[in-house]
PDB file of N, CA, C and O in Angstrom:
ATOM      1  N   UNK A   1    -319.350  38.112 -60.191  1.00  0.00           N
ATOM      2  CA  UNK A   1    -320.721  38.556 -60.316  1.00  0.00           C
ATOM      3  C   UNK A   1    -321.005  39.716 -59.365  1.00  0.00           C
ATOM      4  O   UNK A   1    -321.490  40.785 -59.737  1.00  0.00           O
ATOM      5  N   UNK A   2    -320.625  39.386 -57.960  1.00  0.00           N
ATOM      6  CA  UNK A   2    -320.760  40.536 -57.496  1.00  0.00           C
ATOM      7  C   UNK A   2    -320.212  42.233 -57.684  1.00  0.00           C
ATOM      8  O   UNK A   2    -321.005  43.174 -57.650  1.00  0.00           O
ATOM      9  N   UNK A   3    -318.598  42.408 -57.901  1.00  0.00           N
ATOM     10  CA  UNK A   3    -318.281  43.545 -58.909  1.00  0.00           C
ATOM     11  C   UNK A   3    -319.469  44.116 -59.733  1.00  0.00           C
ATOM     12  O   UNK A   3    -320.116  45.159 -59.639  1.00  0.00           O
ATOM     13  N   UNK A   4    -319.535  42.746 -60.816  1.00  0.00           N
ATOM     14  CA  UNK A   4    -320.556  43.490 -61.603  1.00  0.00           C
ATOM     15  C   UNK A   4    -322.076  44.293 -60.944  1.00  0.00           C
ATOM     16  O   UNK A   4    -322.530  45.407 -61.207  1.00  0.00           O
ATOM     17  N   UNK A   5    -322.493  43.433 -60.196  1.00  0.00           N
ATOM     18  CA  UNK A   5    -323.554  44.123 -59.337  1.00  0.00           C
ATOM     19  C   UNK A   5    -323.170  45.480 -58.744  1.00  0.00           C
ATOM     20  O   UNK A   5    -323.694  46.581 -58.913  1.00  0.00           O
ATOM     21  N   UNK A   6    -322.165  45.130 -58.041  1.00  0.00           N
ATOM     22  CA  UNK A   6    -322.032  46.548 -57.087  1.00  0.00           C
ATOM     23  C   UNK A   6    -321.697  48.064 -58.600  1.00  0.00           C
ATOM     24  O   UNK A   6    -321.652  49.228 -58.203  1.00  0.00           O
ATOM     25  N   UNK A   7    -321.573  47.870 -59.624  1.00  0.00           N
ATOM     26  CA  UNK A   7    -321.251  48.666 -60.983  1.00  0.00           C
ATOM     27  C   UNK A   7    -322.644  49.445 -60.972  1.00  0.00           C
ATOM     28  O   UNK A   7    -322.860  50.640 -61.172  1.00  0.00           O
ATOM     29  N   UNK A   8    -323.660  48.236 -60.629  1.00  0.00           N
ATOM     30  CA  UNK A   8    -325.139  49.028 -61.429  1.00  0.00           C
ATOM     31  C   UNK A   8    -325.176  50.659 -60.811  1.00  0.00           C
ATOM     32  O   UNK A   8    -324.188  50.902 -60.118  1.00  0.00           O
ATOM     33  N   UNK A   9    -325.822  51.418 -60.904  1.00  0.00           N
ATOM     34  CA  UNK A   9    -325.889  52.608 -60.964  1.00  0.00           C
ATOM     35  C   UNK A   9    -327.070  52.147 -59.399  1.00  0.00           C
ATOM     36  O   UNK A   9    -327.931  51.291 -59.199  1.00  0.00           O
ATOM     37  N   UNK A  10    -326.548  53.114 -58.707  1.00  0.00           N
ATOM     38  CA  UNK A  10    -327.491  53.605 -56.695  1.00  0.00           C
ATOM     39  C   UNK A  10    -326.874  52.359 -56.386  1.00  0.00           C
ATOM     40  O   UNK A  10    -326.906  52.290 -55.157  1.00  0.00           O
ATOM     41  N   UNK A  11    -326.225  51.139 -56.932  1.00  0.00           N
ATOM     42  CA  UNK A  11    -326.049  50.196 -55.810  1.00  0.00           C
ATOM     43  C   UNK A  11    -325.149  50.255 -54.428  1.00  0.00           C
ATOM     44  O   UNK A  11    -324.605  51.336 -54.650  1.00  0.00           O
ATOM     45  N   UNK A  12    -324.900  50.059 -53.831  1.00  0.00           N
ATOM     46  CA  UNK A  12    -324.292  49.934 -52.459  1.00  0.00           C
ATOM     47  C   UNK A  12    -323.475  48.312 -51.845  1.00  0.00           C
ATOM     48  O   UNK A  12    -323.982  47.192 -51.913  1.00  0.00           O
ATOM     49  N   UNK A  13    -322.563  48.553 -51.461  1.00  0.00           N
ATOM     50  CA  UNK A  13    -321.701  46.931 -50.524  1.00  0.00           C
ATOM     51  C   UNK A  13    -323.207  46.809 -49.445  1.00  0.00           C
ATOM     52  O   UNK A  13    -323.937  47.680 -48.973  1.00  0.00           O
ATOM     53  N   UNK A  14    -323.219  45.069 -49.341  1.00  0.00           N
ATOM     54  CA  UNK A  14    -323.938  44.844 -48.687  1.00  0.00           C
ATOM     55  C   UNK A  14    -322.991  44.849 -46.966  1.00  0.00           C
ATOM     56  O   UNK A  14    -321.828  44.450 -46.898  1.00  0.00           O
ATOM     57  N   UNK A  15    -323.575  45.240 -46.039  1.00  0.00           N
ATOM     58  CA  UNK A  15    -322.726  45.024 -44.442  1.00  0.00           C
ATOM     59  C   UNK A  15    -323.411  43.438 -44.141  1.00  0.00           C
ATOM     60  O   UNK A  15    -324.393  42.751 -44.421  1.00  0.00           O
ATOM     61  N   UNK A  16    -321.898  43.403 -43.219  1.00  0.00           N
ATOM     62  CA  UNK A  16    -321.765  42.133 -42.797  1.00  0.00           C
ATOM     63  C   UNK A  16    -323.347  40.984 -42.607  1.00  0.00           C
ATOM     64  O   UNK A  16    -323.752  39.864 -42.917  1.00  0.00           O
ATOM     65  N   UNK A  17    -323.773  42.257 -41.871  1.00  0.00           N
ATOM     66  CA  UNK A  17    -324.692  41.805 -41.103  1.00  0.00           C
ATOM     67  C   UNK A  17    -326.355  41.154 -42.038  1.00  0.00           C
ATOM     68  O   UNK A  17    -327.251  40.370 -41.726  1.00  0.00           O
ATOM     69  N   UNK A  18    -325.995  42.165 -43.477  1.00  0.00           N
ATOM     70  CA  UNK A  18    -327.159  41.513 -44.492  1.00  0.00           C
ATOM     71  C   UNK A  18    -326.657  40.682 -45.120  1.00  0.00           C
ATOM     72  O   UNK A  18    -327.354  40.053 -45.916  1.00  0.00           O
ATOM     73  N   UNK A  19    -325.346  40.409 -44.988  1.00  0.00           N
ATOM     74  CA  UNK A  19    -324.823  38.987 -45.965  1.00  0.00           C
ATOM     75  C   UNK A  19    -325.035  37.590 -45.246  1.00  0.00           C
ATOM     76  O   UNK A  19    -325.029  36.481 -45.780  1.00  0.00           O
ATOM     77  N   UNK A  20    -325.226  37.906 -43.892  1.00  0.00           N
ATOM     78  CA  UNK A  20    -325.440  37.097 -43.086  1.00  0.00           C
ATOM     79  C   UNK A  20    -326.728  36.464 -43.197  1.00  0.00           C
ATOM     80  O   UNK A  20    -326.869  35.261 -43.420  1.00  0.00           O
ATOM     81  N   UNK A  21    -327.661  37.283 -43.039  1.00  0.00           N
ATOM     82  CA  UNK A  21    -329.059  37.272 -43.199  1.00  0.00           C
ATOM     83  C   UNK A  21    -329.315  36.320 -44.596  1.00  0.00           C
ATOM     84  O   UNK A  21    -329.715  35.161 -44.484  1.00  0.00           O
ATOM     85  N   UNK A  22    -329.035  36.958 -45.952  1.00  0.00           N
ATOM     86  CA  UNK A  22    -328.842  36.352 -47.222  1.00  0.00           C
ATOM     87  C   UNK A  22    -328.239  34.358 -47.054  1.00  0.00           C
ATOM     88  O   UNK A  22    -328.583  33.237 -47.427  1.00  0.00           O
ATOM     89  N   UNK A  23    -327.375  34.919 -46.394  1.00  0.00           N
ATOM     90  CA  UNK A  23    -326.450  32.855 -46.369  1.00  0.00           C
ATOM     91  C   UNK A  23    -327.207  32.051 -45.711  1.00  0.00           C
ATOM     92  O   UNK A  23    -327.239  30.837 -45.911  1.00  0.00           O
ATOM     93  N   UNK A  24    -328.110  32.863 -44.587  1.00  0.00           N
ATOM     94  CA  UNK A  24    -328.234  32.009 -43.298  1.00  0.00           C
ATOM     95  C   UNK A  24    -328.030  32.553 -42.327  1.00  0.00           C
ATOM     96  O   UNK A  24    -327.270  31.796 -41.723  1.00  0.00           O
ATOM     97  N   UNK A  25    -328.229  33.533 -41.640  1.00  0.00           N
ATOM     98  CA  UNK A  25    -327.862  34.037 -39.917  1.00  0.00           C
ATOM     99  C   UNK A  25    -326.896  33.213 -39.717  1.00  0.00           C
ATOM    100  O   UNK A  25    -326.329  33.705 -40.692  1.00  0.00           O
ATOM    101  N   UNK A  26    -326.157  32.408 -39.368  1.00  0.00           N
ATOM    102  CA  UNK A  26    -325.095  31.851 -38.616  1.00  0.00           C
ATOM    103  C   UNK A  26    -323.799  32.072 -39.797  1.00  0.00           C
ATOM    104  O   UNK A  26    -322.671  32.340 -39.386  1.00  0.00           O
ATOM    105  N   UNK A  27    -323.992  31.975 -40.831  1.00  0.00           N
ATOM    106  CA  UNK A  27    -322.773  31.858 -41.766  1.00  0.00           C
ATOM    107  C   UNK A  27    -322.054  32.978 -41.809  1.00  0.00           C
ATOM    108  O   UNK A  27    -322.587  34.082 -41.703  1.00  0.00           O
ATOM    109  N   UNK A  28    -320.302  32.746 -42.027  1.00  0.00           N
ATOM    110  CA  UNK A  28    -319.439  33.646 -41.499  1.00  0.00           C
ATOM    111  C   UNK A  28    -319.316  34.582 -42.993  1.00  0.00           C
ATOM    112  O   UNK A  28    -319.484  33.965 -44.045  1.00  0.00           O
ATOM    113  N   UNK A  29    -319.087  35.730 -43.032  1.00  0.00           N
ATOM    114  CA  UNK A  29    -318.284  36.648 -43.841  1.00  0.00           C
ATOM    115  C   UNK A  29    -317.112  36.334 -44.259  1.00  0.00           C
ATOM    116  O   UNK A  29    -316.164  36.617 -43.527  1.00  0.00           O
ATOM    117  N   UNK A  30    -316.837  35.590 -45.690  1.00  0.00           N
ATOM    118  CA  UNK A  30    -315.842  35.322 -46.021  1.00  0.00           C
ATOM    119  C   UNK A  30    -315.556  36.124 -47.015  1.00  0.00           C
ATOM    120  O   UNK A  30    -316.347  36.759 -47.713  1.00  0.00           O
ATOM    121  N   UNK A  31    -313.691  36.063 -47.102  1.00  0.00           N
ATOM    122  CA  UNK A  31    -312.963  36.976 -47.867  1.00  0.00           C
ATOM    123  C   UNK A  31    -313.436  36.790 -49.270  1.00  0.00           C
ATOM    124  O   UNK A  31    -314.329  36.022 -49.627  1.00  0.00           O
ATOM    125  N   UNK A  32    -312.531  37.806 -50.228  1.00  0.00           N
ATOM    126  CA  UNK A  32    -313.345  37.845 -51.686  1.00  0.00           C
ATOM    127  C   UNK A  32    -312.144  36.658 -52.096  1.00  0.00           C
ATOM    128  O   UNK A  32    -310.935  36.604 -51.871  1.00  0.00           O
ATOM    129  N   UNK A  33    -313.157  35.692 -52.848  1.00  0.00           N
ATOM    130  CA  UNK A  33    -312.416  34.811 -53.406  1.00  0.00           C
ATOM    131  C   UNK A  33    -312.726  33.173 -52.885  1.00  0.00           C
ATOM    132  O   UNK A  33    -312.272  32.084 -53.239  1.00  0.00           O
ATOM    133  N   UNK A  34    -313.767  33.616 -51.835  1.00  0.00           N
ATOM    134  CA  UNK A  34    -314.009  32.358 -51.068  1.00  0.00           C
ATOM    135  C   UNK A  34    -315.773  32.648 -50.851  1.00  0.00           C
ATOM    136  O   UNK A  34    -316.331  33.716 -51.101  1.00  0.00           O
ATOM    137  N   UNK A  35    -316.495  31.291 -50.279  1.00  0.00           N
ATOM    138  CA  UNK A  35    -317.318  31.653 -49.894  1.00  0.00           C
ATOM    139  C   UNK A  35    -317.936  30.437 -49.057  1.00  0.00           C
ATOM    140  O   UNK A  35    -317.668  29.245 -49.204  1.00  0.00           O
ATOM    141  N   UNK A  36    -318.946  31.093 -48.023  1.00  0.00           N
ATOM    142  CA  UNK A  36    -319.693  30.277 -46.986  1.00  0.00           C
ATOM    143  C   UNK A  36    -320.426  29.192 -47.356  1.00  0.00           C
ATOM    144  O   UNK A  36    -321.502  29.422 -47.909  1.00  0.00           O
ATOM    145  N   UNK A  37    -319.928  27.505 -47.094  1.00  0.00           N
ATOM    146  CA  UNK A  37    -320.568  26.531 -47.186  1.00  0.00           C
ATOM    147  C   UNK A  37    -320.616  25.721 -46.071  1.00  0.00           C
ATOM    148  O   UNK A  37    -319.704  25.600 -45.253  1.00  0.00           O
ATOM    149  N   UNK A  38    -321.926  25.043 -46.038  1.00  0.00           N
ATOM    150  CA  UNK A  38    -322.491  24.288 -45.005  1.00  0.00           C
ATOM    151  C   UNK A  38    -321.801  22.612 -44.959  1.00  0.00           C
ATOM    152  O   UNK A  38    -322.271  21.666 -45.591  1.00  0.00           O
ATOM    153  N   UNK A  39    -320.993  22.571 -44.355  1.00  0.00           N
ATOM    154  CA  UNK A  39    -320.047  21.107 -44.230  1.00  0.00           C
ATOM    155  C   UNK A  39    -320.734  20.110 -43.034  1.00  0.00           C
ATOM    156  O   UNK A  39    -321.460  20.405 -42.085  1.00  0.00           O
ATOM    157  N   UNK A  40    -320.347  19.181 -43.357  1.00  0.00           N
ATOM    158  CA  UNK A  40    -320.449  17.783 -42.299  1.00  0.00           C
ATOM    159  C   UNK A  40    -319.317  16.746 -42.671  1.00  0.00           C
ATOM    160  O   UNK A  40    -319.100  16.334 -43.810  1.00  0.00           O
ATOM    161  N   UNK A  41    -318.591  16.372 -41.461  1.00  0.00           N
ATOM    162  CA  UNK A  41    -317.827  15.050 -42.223  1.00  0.00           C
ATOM    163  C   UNK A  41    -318.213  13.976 -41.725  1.00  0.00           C
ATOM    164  O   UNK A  41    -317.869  13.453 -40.665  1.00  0.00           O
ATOM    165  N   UNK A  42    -319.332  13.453 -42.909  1.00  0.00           N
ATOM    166  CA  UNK A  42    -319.747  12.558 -43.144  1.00  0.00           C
ATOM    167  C   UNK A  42    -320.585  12.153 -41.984  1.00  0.00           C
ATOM    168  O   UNK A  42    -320.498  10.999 -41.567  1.00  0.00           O
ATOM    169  N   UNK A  43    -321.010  12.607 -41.692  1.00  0.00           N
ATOM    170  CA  UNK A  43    -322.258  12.427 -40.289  1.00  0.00           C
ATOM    171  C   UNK A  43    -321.312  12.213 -38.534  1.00  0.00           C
ATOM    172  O   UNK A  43    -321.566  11.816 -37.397  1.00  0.00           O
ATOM    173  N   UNK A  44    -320.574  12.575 -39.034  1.00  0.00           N
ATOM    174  CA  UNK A  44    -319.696  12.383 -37.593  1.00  0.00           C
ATOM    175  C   UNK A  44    -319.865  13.488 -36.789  1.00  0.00           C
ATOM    176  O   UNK A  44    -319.454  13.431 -35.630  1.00  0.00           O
ATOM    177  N   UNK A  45    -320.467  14.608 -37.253  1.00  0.00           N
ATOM    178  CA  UNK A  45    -320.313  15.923 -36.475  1.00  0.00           C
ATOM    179  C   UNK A  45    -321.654  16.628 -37.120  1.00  0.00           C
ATOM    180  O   UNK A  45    -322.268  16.246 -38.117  1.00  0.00           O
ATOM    181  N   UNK A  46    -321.889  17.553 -36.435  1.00  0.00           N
ATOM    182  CA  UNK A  46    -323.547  18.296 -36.748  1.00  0.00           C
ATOM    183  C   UNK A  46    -322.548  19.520 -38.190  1.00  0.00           C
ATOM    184  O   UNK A  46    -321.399  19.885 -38.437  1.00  0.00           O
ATOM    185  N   UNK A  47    -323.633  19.658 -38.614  1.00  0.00           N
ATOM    186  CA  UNK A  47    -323.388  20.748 -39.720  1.00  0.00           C
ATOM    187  C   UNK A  47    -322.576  21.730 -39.051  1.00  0.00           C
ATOM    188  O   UNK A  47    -322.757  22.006 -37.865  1.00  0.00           O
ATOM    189  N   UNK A  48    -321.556  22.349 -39.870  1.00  0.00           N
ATOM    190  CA  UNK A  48    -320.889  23.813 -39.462  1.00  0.00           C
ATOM    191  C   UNK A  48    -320.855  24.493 -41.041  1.00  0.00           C
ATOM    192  O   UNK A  48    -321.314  23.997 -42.070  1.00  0.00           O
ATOM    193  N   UNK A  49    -320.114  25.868 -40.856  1.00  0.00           N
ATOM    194  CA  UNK A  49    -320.218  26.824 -41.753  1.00  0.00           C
ATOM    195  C   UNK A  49    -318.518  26.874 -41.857  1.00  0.00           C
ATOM    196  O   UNK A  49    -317.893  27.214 -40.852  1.00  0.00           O
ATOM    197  N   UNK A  50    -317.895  26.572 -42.935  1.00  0.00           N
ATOM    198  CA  UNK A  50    -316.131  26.968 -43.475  1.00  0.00           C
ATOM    199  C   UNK A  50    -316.768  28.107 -44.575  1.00  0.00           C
ATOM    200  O   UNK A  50    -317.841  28.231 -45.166  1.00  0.00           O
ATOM    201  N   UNK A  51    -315.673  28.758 -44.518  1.00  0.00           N
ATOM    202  CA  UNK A  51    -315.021  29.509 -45.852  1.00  0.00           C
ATOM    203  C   UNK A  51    -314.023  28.646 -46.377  1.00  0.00           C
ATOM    204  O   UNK A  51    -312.941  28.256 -45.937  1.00  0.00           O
ATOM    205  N   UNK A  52    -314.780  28.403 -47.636  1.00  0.00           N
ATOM    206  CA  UNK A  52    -314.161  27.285 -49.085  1.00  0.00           C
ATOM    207  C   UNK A  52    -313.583  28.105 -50.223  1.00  0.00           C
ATOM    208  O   UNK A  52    -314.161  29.178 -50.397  1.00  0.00           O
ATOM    209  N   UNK A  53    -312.789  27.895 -50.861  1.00  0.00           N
ATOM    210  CA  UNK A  53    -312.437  29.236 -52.158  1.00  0.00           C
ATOM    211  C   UNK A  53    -313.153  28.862 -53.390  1.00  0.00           C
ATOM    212  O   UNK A  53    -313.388  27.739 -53.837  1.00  0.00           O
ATOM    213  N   UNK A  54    -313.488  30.161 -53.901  1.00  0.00           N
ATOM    214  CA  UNK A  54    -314.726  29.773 -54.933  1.00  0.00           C
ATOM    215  C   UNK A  54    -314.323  28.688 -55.842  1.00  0.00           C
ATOM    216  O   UNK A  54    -313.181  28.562 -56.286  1.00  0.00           O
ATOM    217  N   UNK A  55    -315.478  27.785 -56.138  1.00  0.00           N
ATOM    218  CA  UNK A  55    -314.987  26.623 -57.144  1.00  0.00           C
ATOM    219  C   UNK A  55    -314.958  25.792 -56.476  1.00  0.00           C
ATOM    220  O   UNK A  55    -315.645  24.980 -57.095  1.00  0.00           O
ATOM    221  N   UNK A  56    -314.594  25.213 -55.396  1.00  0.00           N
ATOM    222  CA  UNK A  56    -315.035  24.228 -54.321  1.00  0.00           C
ATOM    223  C   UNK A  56    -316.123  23.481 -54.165  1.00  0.00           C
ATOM    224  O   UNK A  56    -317.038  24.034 -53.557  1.00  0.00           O
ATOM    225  N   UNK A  57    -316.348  22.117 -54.621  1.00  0.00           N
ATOM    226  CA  UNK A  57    -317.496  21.481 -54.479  1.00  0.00           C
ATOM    227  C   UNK A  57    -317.466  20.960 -53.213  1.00  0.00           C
ATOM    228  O   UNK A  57    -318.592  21.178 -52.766  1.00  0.00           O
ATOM    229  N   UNK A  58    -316.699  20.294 -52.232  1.00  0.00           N
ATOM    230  CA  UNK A  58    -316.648  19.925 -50.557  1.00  0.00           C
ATOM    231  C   UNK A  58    -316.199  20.614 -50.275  1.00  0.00           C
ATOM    232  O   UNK A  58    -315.897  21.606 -50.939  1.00  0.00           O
ATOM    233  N   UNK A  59    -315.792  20.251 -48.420  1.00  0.00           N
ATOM    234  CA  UNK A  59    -315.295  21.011 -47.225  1.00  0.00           C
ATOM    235  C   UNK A  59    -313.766  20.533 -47.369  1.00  0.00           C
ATOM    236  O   UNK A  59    -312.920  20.921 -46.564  1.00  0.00           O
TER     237      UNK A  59
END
């Protein structure tokens, strides 16, 4: 989806720093093919942020 976006005509790559903003301020910049999800295992630990590869329903 994104490809296709970045195709439209004036569009531009978003920088790190607005993808950040978009996920959540804390969530990391992950590679193409993956993306930033909010994990817990199983209440044992406070929420964190992994890079999961797209299609991934858990951590």
């Amino acid at each position: 989806m994104l490809k296709n976006i970045l195709n439209l005509e004036g569009t531009k790559e978003l920088s790190a720093n607005e993808q950040k903003m978009i996920d959540g301020g804390n969530a990391p910049v992950c590679n193409e093919g993956s993306f930033a999800k909010r994990c817990n295992e199983f209440g044992t630990v406070p929420y964190y942020w992994a890079c999961v590869p797209n299609g991934t329903k858990s951590c």
